[in-house]
VEXDREN-2710 file (C-alpha; in Angstrom, 1 decimal):
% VEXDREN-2710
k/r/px/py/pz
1/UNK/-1.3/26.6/-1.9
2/UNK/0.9/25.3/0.5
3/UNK/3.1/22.0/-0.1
4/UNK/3.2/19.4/2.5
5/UNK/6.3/17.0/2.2
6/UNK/7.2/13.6/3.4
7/UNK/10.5/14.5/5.6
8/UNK/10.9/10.8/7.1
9/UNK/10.5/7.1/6.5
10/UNK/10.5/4.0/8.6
11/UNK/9.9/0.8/8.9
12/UNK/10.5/-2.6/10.5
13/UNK/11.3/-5.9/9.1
14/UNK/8.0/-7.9/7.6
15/UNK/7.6/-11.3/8.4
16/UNK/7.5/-13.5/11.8
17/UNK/8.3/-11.4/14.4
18/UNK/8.1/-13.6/17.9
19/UNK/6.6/-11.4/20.8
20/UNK/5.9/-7.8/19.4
21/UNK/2.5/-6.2/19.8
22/UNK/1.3/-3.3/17.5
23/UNK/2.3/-0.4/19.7
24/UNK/5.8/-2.2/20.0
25/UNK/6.4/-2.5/16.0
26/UNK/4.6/1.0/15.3
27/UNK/6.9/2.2/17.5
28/UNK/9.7/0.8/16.0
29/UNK/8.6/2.7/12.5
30/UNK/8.3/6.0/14.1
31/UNK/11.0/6.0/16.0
32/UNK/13.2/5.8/12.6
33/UNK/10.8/8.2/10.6
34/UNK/11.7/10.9/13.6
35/UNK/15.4/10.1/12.6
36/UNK/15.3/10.5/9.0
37/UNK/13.4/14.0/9.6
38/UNK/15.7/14.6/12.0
39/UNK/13.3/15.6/14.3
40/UNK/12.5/15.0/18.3
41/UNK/9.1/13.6/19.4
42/UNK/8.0/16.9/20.4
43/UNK/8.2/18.4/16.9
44/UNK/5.3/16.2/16.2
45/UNK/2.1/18.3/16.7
46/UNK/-0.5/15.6/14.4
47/UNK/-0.8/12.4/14.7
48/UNK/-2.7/9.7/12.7
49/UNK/-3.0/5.6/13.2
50/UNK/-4.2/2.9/11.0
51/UNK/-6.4/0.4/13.0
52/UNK/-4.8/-3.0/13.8
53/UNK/-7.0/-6.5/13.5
54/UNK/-5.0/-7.5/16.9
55/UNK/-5.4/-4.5/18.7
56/UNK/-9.4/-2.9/18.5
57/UNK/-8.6/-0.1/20.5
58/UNK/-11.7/2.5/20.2
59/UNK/-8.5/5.2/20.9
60/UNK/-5.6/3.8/19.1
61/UNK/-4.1/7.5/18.1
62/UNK/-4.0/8.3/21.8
63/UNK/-3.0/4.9/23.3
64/UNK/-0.2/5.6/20.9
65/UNK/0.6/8.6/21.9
66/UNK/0.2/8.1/25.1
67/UNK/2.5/4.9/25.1
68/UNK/4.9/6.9/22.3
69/UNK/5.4/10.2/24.7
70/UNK/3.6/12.3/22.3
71/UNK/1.6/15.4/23.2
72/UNK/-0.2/16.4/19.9
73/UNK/-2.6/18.9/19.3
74/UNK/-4.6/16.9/16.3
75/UNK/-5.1/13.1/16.8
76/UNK/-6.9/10.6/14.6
77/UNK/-7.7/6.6/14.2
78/UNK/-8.7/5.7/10.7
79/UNK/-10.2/2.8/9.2
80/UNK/-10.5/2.4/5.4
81/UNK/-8.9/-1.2/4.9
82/UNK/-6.1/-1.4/2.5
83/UNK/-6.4/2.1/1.2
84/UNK/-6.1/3.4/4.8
85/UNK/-2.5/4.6/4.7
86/UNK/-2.8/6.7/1.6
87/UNK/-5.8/8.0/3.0
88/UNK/-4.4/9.2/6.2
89/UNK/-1.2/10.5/4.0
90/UNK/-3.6/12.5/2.3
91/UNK/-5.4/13.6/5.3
92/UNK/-2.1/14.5/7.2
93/UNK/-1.3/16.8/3.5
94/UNK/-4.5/18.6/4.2
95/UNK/-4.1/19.1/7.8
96/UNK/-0.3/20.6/7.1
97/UNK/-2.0/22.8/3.7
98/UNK/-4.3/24.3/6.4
99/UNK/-1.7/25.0/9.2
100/UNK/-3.6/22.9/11.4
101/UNK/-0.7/20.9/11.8
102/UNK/2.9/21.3/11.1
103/UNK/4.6/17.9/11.3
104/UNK/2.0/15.0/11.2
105/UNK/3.4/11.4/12.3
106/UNK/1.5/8.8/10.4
107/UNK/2.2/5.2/11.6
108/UNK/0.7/1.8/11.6
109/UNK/1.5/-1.7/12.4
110/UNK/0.0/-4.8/13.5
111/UNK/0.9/-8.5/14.8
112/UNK/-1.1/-10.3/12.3
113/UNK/0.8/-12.8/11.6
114/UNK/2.0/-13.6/15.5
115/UNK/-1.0/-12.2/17.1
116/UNK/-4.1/-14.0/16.2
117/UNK/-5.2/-17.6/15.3
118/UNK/-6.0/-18.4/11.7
119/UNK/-9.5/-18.6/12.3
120/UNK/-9.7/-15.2/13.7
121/UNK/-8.0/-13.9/11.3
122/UNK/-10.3/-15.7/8.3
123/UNK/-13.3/-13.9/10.1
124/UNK/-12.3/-10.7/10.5
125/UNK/-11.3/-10.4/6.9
126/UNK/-14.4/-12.4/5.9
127/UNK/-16.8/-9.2/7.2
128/UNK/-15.5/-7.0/4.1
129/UNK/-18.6/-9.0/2.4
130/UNK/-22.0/-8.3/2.5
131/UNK/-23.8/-9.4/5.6
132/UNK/-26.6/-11.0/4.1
133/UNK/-25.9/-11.6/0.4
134/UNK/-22.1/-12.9/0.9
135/UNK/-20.9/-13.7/4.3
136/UNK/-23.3/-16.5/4.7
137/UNK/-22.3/-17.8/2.4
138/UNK/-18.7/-18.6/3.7
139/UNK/-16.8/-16.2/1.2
140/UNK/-13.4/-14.6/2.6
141/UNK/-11.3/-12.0/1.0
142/UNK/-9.4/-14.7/-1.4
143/UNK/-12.7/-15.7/-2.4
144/UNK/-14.0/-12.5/-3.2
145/UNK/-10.9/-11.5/-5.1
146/UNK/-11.2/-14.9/-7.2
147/UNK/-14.7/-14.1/-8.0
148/UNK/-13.3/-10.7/-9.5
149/UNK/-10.4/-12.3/-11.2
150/UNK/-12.9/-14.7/-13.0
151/UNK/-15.0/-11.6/-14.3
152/UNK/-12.1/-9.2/-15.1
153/UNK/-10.3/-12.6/-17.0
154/UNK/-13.7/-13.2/-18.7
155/UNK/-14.4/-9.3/-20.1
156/UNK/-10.2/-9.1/-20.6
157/UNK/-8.7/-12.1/-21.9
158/UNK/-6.2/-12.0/-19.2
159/UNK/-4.8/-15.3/-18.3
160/UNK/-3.2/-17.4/-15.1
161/UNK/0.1/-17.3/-16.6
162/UNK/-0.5/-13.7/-16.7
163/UNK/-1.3/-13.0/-13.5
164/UNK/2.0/-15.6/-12.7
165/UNK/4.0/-12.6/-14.4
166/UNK/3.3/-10.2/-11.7
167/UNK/4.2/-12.3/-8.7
168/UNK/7.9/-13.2/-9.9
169/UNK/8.4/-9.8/-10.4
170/UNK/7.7/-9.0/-6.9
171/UNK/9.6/-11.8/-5.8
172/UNK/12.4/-10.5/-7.8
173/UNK/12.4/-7.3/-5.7
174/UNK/11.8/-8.2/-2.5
175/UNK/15.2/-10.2/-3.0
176/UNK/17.0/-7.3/-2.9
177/UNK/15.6/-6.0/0.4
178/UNK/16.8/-7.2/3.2
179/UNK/13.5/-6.1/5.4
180/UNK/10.9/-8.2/3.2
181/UNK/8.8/-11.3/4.2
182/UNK/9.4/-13.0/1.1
183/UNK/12.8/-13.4/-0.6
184/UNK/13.5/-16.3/-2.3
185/UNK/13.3/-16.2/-6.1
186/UNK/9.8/-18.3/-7.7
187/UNK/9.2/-18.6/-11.6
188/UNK/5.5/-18.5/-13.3
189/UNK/5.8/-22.4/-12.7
190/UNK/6.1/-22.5/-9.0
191/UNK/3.3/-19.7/-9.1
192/UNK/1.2/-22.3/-11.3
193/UNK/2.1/-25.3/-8.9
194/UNK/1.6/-23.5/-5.5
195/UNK/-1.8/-24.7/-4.1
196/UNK/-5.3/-23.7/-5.1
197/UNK/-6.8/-21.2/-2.8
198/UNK/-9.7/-19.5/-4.5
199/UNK/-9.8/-20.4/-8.3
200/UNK/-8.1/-18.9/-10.6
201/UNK/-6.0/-18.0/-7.4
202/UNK/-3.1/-19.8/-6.2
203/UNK/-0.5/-19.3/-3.2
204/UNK/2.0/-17.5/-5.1
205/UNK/-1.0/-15.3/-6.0
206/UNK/-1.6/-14.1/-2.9
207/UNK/0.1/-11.9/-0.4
208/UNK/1.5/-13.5/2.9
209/UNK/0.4/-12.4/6.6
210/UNK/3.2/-10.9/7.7
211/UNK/4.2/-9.0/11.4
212/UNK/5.5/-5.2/10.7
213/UNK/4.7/-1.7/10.7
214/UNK/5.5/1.5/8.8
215/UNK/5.8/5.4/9.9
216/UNK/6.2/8.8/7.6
217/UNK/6.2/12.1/8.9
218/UNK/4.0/15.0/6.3
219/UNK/5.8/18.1/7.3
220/UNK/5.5/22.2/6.1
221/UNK/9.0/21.8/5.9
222/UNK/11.0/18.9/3.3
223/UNK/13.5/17.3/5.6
224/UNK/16.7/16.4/5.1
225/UNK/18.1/15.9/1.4
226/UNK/15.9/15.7/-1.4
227/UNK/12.6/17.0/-0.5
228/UNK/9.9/15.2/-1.9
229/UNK/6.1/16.9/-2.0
230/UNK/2.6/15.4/-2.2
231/UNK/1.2/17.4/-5.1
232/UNK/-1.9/15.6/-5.8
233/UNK/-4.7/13.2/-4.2
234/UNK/-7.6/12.1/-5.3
235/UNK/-10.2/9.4/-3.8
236/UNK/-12.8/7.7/-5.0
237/UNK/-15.8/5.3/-3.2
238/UNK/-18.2/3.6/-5.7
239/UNK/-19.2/0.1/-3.6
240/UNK/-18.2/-1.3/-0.4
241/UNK/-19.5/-4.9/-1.3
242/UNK/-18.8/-7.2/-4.4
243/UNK/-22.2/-8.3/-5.4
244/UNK/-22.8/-4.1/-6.1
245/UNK/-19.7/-3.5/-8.4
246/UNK/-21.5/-2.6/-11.4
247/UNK/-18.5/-2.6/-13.9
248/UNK/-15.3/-4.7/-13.0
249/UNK/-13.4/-2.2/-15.7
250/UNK/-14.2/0.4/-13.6
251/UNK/-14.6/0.2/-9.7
252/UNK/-13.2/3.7/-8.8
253/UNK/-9.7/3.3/-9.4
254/UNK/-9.6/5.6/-12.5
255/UNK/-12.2/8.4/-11.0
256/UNK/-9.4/8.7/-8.2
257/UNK/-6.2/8.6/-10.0
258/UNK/-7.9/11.2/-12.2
259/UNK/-8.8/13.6/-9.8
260/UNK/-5.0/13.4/-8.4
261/UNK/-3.5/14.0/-11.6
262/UNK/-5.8/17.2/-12.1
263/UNK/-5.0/18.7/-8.7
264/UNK/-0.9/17.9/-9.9
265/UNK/-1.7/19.2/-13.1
266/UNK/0.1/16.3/-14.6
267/UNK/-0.7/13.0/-16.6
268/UNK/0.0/9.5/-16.3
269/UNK/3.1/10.7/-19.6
270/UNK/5.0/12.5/-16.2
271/UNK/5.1/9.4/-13.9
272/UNK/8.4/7.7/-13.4
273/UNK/7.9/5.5/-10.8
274/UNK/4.8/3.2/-9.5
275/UNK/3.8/2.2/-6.3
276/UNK/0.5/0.1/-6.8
277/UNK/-1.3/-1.9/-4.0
278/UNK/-0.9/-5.7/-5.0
279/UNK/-2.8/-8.3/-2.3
280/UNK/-2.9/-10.3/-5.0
281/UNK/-1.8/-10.5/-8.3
282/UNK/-5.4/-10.0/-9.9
283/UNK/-5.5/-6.8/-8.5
284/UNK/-2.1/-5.3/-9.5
285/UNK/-3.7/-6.1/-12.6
286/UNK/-6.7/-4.6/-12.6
287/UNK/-5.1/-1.2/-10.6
288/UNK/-2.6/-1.0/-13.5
289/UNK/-4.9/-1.1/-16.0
290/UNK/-7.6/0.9/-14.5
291/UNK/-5.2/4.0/-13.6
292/UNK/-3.8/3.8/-17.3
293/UNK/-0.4/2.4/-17.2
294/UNK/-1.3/-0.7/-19.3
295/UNK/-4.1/-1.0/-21.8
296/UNK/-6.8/-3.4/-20.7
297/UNK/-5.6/-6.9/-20.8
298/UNK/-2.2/-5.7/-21.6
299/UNK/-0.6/-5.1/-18.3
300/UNK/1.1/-9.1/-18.1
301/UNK/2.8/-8.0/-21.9
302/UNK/4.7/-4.9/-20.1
303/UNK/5.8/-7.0/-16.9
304/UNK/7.0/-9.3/-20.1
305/UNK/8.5/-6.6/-22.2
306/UNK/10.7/-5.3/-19.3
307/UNK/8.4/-2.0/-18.9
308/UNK/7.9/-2.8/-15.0
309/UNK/11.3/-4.0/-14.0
310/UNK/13.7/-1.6/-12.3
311/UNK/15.0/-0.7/-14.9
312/UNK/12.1/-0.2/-17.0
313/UNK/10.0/2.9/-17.8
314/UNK/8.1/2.3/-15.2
315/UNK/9.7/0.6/-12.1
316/UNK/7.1/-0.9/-10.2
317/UNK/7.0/-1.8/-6.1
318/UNK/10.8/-2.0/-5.8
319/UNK/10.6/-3.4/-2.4
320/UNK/8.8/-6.3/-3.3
321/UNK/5.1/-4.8/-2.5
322/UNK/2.2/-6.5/-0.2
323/UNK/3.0/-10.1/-2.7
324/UNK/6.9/-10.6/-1.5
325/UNK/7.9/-7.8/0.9
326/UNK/4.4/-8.7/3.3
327/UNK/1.1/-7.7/4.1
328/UNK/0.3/-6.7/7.9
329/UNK/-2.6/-4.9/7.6
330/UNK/-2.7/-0.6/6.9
331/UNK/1.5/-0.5/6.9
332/UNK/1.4/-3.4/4.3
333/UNK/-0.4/-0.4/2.0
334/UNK/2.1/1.9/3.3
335/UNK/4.9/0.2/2.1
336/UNK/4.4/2.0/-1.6
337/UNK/5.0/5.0/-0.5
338/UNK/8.2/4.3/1.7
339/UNK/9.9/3.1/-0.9
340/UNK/8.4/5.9/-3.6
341/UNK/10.4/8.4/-1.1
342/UNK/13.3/6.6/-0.7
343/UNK/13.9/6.0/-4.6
344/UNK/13.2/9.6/-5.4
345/UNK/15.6/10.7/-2.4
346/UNK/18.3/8.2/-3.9
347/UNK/18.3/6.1/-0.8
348/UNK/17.3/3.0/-1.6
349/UNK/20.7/1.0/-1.0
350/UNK/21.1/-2.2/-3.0
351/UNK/17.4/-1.6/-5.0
352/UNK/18.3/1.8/-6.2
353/UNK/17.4/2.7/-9.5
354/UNK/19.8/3.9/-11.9
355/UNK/17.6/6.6/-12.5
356/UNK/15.9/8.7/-9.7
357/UNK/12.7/9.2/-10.0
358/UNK/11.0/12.6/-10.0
359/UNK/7.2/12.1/-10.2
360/UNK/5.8/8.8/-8.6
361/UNK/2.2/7.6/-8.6
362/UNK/0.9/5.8/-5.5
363/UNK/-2.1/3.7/-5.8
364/UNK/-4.1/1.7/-2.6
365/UNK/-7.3/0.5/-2.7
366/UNK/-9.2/-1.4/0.3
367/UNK/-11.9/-3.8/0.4
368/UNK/-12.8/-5.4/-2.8
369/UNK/-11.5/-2.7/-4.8
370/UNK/-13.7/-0.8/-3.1
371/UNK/-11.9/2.8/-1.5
372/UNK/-9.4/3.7/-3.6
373/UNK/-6.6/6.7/-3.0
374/UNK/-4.3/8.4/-5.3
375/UNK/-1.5/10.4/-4.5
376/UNK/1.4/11.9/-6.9
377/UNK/4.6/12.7/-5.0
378/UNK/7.1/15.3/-6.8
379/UNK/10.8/15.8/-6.1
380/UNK/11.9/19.2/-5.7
END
């Protein structure tokens, strides 16, 4: 079957950025993925959006375009929370595997941090609980991720100081990129003396709201240099609310990673590289262990042992991921992939690993762990 590859990446900087709406910022992204393709806005023939918090547009993928200068013959707006840009990079694979499309632009971007008042923000992310069991009872996201963390700790053994692990390693690479939210250096003891937010979650747990957007373009053709192919994806929905995970060791994470290795005909022994969705540091955790890349309760020991850090086995979210680089909504997820690409095409400037990565596994889940989407990328 045909391959689809990712010809172009882009992206804006993360953090406070004063006066910038969503179609501003996702223009920003696509107008650098075009350039790394090398390829003029009316090469693009498919286009898909991730939804913004700040802008509710019932049309986003053709307010874009239309604002963009795009004239495209397949256009979609997804929604699927923090698993949405994997799931549109799969869906943009598909449509270029089917010749439905030949060169999909897949951008999002949102003005969350700028563009809406705390309190709107707290209830729009509160309404990822259930309507009747949880939402009255004043949970938001932090909450419901703390509730996890308490059961995952419980059946694990994992620890605080544990979960402190994974957040100065992210902090350690977003330092060297000069695009992320979050740069200066924390140790496990700031992490332990941020402020409470959700028990066992502290600040330094959690990802920042940040301003920012990201772009790739899935193309028949691999662009310029390297060419690097999505050769499996797999996805996998098994609850939408908290209160009906029935197994915190397994809440769809492996079913989906699974079904993308199959479809690459490779295992978890081929990866090289990680790019795993991290809102907070409970679920970096959890995804690592789920997917296989640390046994259970073990996945702090190989952030200790070095297996994580660039130049580990397994180098993990080399930009800093959704915990230090910034968390805007869908391109907050997309960031894994960017910098997947960008490390496997050798392009990664000042956080380039010393060895370039061949096969990377990308990992984002949305809601409460609750839509997950795998996707393998191969370089050619």
């Amino acid at each position: 079957m045909n391959t689809a590859y990712i010809a172009g990446v882009g992206n804006t900087a993360f953090g406070r950025l004063e006066g910038q709406g969503p179609i501003d910022l996702m223009a920003q992204a696509a107008r650098q993925a075009l350039a790394d393709a090398q390829l003029q806005r009316s090469d693009i023939d498919g286009l898909l959006c991730g939804y913004a918090t700040t802008l509710p547009h019932l049309m986003l993928s053709t307010l874009f375009a239309e604002r963009f200068g795009l004239s495209v013959h397949y256009g979609h707006g997804m929604a699927l929370g923090g698993a949405t840009g994997a799931a549109m990079l799969m869906l943009a694979r598909e449509l270029v595997r089917a010749g439905r499309c030949q060169r999909v632009l897949v951008v999002a971007g949102e003005n969350r941090l700028t563009g809406q008042a705390r309190d709107s923000a707290i209830q729009t992310l509160a309404q990822v609980g259930d309507a009747e069991m949880e939402v009255p009872n004043g949970a938001s996201v932090p909450a419901y991720y703390a509730l996890l963390a308490s059961r995952y700790m419980h059946a694990t053994g994992t620890t605080p100081q544990d979960l402190a692990e994974f957040a100065v390693l992210m902090r350690a690479n977003a330092a060297r990129h000069p695009d992320a939210h979050l740069r200066e250096p924390i140790t496990a003891a700031d992490v332990a003396a941020s402020k409470p937010i959700a028990t066992p979650l502290r600040l330094l747990d959690c990802c920042p709201i940040s301003d920012g957007a990201m772009a790739l373009v899935v193309s028949a053709e691999p662009g310029p240099g390297p060419a690097v192919g999505i050769v499996g994806a797999g996805q996998a929905h098994q609850h939408q609310h908290l209160s009906a995970i029935d197994d915190v060791l397994s809440t769809g994470a492996s079913a989906a990673a699974g079904r993308a290795f199959a479809e690459a005909g490779l295992s978890n022994a081929d990866i090289d590289y990680l790019g795993i969705y991290d809102s907070f540091t409970i679920t970096l955790a959890m995804l690592l262990e789920e997917t296989g890349f640390a046994p259970r309760g073990q996945a702090a020991a190989r952030v200790r042992d070095g297996s994580f850090a660039p130049g580990g086995a397994l180098p993990l979210n080399t930009h800093g991921g959704l915990l230090s680089f910034g968390h805007c909504g869908v391109a907050g997820g997309m960031g894994h992939a960017v910098e997947a690409v960008r490390q496997m095409r050798g392009q990664a400037g000042g956080r380039q690993l010393a060895r370039v990565p061949q096969r990377a596994f990308v990992h984002a889940d949305g809601g409460v762990l609750s839509s997950h989407v795998s996707l393998i990328l191969a370089r050619a």
